[in-house]
PLY file of the C-alpha trace (Angstrom):
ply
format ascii 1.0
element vertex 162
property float x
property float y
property float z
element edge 161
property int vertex1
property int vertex2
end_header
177.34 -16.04 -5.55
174.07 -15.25 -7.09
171.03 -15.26 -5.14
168.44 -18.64 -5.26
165.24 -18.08 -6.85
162.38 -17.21 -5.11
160.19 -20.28 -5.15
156.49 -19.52 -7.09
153.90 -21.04 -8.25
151.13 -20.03 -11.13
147.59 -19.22 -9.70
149.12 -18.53 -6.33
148.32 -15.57 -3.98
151.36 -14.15 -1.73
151.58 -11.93 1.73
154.29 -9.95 0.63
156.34 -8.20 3.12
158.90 -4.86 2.99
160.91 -3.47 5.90
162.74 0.01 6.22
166.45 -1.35 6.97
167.41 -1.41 10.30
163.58 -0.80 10.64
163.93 2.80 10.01
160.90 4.43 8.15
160.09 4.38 5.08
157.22 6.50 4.96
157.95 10.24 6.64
154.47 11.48 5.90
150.94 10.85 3.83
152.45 11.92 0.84
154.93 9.11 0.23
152.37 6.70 1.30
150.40 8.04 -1.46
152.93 8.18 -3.75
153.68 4.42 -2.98
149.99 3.48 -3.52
150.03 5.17 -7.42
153.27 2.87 -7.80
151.47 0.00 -6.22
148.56 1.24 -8.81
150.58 1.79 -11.98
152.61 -1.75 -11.44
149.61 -3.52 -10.92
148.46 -2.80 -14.45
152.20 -3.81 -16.05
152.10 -6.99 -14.19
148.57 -7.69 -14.20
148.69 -8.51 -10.39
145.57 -7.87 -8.38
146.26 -6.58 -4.91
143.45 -8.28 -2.35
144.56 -6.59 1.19
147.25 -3.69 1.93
148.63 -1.97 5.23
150.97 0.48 4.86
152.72 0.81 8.58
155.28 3.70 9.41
158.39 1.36 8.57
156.92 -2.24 6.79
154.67 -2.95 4.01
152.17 -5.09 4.16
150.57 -6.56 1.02
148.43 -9.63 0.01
148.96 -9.84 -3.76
147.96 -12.39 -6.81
149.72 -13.81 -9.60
148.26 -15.99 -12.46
152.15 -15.88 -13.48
154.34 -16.74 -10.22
158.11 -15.23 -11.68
156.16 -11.89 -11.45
156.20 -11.81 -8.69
159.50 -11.21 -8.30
160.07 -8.70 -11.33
156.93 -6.34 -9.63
158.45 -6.15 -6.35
161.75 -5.28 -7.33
160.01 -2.40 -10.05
158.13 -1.56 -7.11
160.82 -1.16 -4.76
162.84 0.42 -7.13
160.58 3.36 -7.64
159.34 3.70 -4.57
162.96 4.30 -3.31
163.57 6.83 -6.04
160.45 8.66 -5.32
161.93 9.00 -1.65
165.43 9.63 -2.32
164.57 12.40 -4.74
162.85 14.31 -2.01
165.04 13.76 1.13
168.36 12.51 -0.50
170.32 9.88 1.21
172.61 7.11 0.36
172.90 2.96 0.85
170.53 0.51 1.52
166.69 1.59 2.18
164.65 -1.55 2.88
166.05 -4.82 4.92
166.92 -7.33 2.56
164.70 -8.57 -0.61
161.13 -8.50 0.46
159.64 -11.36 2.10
156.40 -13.09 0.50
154.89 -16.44 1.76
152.63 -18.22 -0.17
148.72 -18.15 0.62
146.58 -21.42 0.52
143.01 -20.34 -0.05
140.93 -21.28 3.20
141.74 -20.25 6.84
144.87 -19.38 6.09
143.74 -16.80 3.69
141.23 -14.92 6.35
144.12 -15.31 8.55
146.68 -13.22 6.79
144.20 -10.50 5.67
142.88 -10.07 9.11
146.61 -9.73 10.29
147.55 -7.61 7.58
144.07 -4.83 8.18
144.93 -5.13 11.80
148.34 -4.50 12.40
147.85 -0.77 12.69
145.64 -1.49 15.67
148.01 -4.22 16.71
150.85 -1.48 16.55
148.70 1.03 18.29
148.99 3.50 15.30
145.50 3.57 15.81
142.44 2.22 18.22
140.03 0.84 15.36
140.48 -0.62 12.03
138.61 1.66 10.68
140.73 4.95 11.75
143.46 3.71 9.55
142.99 5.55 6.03
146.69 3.51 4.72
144.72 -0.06 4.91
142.38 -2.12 2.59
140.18 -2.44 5.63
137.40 0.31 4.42
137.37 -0.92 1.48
135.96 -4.18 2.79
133.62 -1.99 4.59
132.41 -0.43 1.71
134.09 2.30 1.02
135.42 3.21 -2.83
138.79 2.24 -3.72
139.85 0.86 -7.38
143.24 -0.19 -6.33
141.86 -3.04 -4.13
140.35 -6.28 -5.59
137.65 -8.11 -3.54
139.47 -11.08 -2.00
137.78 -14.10 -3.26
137.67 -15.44 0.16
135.68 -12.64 1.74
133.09 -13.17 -0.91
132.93 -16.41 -0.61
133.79 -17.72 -3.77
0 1
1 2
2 3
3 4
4 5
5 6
6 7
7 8
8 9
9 10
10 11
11 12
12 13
13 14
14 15
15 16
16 17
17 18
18 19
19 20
20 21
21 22
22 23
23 24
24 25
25 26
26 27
27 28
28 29
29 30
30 31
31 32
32 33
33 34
34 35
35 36
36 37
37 38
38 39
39 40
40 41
41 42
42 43
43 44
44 45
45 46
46 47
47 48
48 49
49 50
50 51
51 52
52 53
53 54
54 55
55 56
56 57
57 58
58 59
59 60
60 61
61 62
62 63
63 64
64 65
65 66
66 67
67 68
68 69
69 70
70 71
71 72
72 73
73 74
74 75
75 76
76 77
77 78
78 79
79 80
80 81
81 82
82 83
83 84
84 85
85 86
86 87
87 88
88 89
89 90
90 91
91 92
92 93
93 94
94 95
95 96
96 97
97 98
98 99
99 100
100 101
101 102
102 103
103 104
104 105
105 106
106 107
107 108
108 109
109 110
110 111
111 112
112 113
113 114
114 115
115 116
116 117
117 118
118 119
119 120
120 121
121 122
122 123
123 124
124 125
125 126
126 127
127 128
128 129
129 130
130 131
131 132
132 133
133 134
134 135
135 136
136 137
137 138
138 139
139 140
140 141
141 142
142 143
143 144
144 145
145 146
146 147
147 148
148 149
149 150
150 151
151 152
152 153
153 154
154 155
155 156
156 157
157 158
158 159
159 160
160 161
């Protein structure tokens, strides 16, 4: 039986979640999260997504994304996935399933809920005691919202206030 769409909608932002299966890691060392940034990077232009917050935690993915087309959603993830998994598999080998299920996104209301998720998303390496401060995490949007250069990240309309 085929799967049910995923429900979208245009003009829509999304926290998009990915889990190692069996929440095993994903990421064995800076490299691959690197790697999984320039794939992040490289889809963003294809789908013409722009990527407002990011954490990426030793097993999970954490990204708040937008789509002016919702069905791309869908198509970006799985290209996303798809490489990322390659990229991994073609330096430490291995067979069957790598992440837990499709990915999980939830749609974003601007507003509250918006801080919200992009406060939970920067902080969850804190939360997971990967690190003390926000700050000391270099795999997170949150520096860039402190200033520091990053082109992958769009400015969250919500933090500016727009």
């Amino acid at each position: 039986m085929a799967r049910k769409r995923r429900f979208t909608i245009p003009h829509a932002s999304y926290h998009v979640m990915v889990r190692g299966n069996n929440k095993m890691p994903i990421f064995k060392d800076n490299n691959n999260r690197a790697a999984f940034l320039e794939i992040l990077r490289n889809n963003k232009e294809k789908f013409h997504f722009k990527l407002f917050h990011y954490a990426l935690m030793e097993n999970h993915v954490h990204l708040i994304l937008h789509f002016e087309n919702g069905p791309d959603l869908s198509a970006a993830m799985k290209r996303i996935n798809i490489m990322y998994v390659k990229h991994y598999r073609r330096k430490y080998g291995g067979i069957g399933h790598f992440f837990q299920d499709r990915f999980k996104s939830i749609p974003i209301q601007k507003g509250d809920y918006m801080s919200d998720c992009s406060r939970y998303v920067e902080l969850n390496p804190v939360k997971s005691g990967e690190v003390e401060k926000p700050e000391d995490s270099p795999w997170t949007s949150y520096r860039t919202y402190m200033g520091e250069q990053n082109d992958l990240v769009d400015f969250d309309p919500e933090y500016l206030g727009l």
